[in-house]
Every structure is written in C-alpha cells, then in structure tokens.
C-alpha positions as CSV (number, residue, x, y, z in Angstrom):
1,X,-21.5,81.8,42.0
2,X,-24.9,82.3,40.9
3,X,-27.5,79.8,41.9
4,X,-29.6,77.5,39.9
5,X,-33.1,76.7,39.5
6,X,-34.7,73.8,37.8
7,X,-35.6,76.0,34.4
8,X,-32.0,77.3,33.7
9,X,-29.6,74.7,31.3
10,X,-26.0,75.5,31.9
11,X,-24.0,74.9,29.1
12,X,-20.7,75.3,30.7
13,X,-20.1,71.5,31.1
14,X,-21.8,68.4,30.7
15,X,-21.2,67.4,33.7
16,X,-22.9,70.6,35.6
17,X,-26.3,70.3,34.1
18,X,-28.4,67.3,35.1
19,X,-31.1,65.8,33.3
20,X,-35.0,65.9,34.3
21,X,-36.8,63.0,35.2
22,X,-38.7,63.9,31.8
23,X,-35.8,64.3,30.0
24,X,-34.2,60.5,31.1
25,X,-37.7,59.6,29.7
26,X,-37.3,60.9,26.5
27,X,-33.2,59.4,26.3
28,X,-34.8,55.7,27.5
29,X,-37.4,56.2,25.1
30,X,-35.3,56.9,21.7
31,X,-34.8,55.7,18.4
32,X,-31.5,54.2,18.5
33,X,-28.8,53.4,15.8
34,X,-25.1,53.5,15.4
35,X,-24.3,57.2,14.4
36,X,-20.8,56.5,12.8
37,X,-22.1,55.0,10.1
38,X,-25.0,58.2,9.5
39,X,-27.6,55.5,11.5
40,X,-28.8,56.8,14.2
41,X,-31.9,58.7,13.6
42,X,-32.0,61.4,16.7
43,X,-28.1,62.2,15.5
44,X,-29.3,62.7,12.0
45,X,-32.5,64.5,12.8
46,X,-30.4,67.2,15.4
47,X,-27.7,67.6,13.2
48,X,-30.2,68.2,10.3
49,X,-32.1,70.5,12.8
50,X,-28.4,72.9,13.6
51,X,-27.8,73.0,9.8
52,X,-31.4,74.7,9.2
53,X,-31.1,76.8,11.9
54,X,-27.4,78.2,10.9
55,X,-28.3,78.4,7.0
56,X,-25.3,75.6,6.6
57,X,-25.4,72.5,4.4
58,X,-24.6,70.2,6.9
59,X,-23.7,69.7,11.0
60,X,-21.3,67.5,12.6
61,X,-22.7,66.5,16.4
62,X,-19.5,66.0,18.6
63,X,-19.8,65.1,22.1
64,X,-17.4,67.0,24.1
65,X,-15.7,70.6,24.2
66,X,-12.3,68.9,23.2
67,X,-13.5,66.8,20.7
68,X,-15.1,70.0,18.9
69,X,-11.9,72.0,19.4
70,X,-9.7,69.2,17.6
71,X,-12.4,69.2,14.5
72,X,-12.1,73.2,14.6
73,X,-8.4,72.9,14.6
74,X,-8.0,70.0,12.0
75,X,-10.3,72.0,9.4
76,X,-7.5,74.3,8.9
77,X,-4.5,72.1,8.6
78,X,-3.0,71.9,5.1
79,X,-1.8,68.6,5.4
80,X,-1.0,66.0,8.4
81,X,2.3,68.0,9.4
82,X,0.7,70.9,10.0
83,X,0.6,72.8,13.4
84,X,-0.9,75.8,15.1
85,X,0.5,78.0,16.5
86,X,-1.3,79.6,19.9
87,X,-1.4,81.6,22.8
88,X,-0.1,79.9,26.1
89,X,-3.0,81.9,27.1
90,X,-5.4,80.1,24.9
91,X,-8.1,77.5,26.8
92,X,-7.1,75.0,23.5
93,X,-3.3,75.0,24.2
94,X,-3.7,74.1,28.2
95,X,-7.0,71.9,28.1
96,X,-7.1,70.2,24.5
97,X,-3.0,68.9,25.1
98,X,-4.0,65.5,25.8
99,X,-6.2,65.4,22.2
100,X,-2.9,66.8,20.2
101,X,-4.8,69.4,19.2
C-alpha cells in the first residue's frame, strides 16, 4: 500500500481521509441550515459549484458511495417495478444489497 502524507486526499472512503485541524475549523465555523428542504447554504453553494464545473443545470450532493449508486440506479427505472439486471461481478450488486439497489 502506498503511504500517505498530509497533502494527499484519498477519495477511496470517507472514512480513510481525516480532516486537518484547519479543515475542522472551517466545518465548526459554517453556515448551517437543513439541506432537505434546499436550506442549507454550503449544500447549495457546492452543489451550485459541481454544476458549473460539469456544464450541468443542476447537482445533487449525496453523502455516501451507496447512497450515490441507488440515485444512479433509480434514474433509469421506468417505473417502481423495475429492476436491473447486473454482473455478480459488479461492486453495486455485492456492496449496495442492503440499499435495494
């Protein structure tokens, strides 16, 4: 396994990279509101930020990997009977079970 310093973010989990003291400054120090119902500004202002940068209309901000994979999945169902069909092989079909995905 390759080691890390301080400047590199791994993106393989949450759970692997830890925040900097600066960084637990910033998350104590934010503007805070209730993101389901479109409140909470530092939601609104990241998701606004990923839509400009991907030249899309709008971003959704989901917190985990198997939360993400369940929105990917459900944009493509017809109606609520639906199902996918996937690899055994597939990370989604051994990791996302629990989420009915």
């Amino acid at each position: 396994m390759t080691e890390h310093t301080m400047n590199t973010i791994d993106l393989r989990s949450d759970t692997v990279t830890l925040p900097s003291p600066e960084m637990r400054q910033s998350m104590a120090n934010a503007e805070l509101g209730d993101d389901v119902f479109g409140e909470d500004p530092t939601v609104n202002r990241l998701q606004e930020m990923a839509a400009a940068t991907l030249g899309k209309e709008a971003a959704l901000l989901v917190t985990s990997g198997t939360q993400g994979n369940l929105t990917a999945m459900l944009t493509h169902r017809r109606t609520t009977i639906s199902r996918a069909r996937v690899s055994s092989l597939w990370r989604i079909r051994t990791t996302c079970a629990a989420a009915r995905c």
